[in-house]
KEGUMAR-282605 format. One record per residue (C-alpha): residue number from 1; residue in three letters; y, x, z. Coordinates in Angstrom, 1 decimal, padded with zeros to 4 digits. Each point is the difference from the previous one (the first is absolute). Layout:
BEGIN
pos=NUM; code=ALA; py=Y; px=X; pz=Z
...
END
This chain:
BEGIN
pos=1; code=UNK; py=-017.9; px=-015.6; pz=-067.8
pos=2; code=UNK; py=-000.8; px=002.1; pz=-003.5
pos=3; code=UNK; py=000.8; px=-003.5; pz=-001.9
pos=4; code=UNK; py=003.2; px=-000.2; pz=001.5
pos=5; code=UNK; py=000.7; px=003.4; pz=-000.5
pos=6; code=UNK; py=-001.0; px=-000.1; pz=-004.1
pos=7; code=UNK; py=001.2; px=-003.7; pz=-000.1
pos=8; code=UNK; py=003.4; px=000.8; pz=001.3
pos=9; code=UNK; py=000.3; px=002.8; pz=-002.7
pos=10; code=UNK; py=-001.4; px=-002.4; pz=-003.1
pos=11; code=UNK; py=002.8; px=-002.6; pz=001.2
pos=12; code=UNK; py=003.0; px=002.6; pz=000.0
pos=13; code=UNK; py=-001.7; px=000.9; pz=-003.6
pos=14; code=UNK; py=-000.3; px=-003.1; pz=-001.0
pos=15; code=UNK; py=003.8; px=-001.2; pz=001.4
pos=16; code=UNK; py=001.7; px=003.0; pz=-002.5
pos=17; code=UNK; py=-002.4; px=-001.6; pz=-002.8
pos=18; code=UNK; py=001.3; px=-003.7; pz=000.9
pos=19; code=UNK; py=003.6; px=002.0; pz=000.1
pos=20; code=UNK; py=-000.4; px=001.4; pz=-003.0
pos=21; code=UNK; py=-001.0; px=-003.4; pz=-001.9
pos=22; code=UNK; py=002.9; px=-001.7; pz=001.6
pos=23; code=UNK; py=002.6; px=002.8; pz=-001.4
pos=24; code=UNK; py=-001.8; px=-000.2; pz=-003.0
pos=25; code=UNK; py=000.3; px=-004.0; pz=-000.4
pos=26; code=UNK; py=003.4; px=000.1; pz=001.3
pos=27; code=UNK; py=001.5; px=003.2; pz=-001.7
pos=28; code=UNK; py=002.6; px=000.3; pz=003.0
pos=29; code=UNK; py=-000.6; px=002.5; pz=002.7
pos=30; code=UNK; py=002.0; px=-002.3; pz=002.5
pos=31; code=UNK; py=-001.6; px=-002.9; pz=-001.0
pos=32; code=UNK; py=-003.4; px=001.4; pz=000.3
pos=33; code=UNK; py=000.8; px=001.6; pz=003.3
pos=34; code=UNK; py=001.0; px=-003.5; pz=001.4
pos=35; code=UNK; py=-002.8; px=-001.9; pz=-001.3
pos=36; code=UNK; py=-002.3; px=002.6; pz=002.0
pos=37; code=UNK; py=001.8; px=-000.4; pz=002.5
pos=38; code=UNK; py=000.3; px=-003.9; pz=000.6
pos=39; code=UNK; py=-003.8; px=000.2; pz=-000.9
pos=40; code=UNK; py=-000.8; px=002.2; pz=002.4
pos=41; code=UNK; py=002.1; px=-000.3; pz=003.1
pos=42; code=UNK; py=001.7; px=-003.2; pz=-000.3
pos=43; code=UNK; py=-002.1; px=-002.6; pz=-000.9
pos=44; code=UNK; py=-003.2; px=000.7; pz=002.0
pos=45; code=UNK; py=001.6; px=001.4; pz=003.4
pos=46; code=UNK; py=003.9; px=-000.5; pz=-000.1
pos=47; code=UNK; py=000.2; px=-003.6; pz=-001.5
pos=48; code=UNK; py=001.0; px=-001.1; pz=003.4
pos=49; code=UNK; py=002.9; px=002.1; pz=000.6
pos=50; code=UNK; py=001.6; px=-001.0; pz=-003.8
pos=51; code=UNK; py=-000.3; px=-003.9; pz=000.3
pos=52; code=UNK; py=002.6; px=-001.6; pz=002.0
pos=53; code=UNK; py=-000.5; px=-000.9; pz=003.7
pos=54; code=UNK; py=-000.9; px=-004.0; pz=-000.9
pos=55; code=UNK; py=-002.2; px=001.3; pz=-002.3
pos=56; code=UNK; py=-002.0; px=002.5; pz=001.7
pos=57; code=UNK; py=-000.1; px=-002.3; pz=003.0
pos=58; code=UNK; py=-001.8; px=-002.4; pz=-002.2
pos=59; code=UNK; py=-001.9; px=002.8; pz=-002.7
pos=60; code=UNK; py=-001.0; px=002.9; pz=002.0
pos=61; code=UNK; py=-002.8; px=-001.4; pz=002.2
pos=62; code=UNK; py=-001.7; px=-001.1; pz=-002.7
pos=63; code=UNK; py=000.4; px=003.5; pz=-002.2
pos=64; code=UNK; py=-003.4; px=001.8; pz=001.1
pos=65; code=UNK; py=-002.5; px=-003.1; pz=-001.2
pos=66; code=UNK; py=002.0; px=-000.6; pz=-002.9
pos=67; code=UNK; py=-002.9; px=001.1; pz=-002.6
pos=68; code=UNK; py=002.3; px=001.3; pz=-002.9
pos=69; code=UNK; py=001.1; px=002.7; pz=002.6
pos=70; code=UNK; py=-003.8; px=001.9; pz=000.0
pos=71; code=UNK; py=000.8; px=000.6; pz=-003.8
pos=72; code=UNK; py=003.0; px=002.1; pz=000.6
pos=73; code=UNK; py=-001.0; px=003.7; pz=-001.1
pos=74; code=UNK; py=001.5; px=001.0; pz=003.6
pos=75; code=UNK; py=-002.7; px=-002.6; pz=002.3
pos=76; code=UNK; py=-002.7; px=000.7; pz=-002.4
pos=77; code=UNK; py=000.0; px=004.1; pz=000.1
pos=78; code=UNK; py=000.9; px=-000.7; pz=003.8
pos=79; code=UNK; py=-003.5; px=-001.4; pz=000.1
pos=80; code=UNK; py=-001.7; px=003.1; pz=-001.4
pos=81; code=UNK; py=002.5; px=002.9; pz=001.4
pos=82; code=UNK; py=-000.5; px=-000.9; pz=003.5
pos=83; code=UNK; py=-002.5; px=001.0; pz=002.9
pos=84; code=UNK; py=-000.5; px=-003.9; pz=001.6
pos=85; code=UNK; py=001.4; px=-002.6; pz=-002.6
pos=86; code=UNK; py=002.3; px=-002.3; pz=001.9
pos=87; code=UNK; py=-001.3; px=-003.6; pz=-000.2
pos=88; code=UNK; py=000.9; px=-002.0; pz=-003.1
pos=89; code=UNK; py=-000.5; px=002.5; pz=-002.1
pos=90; code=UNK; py=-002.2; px=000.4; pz=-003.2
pos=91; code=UNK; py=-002.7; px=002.1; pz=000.8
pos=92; code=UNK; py=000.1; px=003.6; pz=-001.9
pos=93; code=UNK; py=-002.0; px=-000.5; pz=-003.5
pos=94; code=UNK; py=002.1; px=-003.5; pz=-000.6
pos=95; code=UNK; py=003.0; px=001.7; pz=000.9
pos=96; code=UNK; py=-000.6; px=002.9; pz=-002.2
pos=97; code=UNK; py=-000.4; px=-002.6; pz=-003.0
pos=98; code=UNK; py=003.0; px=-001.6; pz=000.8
pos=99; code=UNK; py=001.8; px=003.3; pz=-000.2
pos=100; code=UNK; py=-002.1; px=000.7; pz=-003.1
pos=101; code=UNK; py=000.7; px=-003.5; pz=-001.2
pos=102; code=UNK; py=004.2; px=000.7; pz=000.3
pos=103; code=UNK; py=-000.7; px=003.8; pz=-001.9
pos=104; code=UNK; py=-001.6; px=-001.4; pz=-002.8
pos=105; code=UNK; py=002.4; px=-003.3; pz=-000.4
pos=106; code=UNK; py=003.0; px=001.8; pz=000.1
pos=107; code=UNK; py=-001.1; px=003.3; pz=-001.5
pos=108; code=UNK; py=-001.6; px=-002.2; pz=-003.1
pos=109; code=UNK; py=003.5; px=-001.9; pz=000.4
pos=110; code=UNK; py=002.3; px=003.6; pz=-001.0
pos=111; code=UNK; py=-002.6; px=000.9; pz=-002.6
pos=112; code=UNK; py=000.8; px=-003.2; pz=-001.8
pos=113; code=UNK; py=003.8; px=000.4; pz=000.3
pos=114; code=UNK; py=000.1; px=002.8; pz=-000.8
pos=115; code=UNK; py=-001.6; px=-000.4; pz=-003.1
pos=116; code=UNK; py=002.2; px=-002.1; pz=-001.0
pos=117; code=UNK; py=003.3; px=001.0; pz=000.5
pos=118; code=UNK; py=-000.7; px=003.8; pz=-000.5
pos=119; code=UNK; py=-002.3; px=-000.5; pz=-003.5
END
């Protein structure tokens, strides 16, 4: 219960960090804003509702095995932030890499553009 507790509040940290890289690569405030959002709500848990009906039909049953989906920083800190992991998930130390793993890409990512266009 404690690492779900401490876990959830090192994810919501770690989301404003991922936020903050994001606004920082993209230098929009809209932009970053819906990036965070398709990240976060659409394209781990709401895919389903976006696609088209022949689509979904044909994608959706398929959505929780798909393996790229454990990688999104939502399903990977969902692996550490809750009491019971649901099935299918990573379990919580390779889940917190993976979120790790997107901080330090996209952080190291801004650092290098911004470099360059603001030197």
């Amino acid at each position: 219960m404690l690492r779900a507790v401490l876990g959830t509040g090192v994810y919501l940290a770690a989301i404003g960090v991922l936020g903050a890289a994001i606004g920082a690569l993209l230098r929009h405030a809209a932009g970053s804003i819906g990036v965070m959002f398709v990240l976060l709500l659409v394209a781990s848990g709401l895919l389903g509702l976006v696609l088209p009906d022949s689509w979904s039909q044909a994608i959706v049953p398929y959505l929780p095995y798909l393996p790229y989906l454990l990688y999104l920083p939502s399903n990977a800190g969902a692996s550490f932030t809750s009491v019971v992991p649901a099935d299918g998930l990573l379990a919580a130390g390779p889940g917190a890499a993976v979120l790790v793993a997107w901080i330090v890409v996209l952080l190291g990512g801004a650092e290098v553009l911004l470099r360059r266009r603001d030197a």
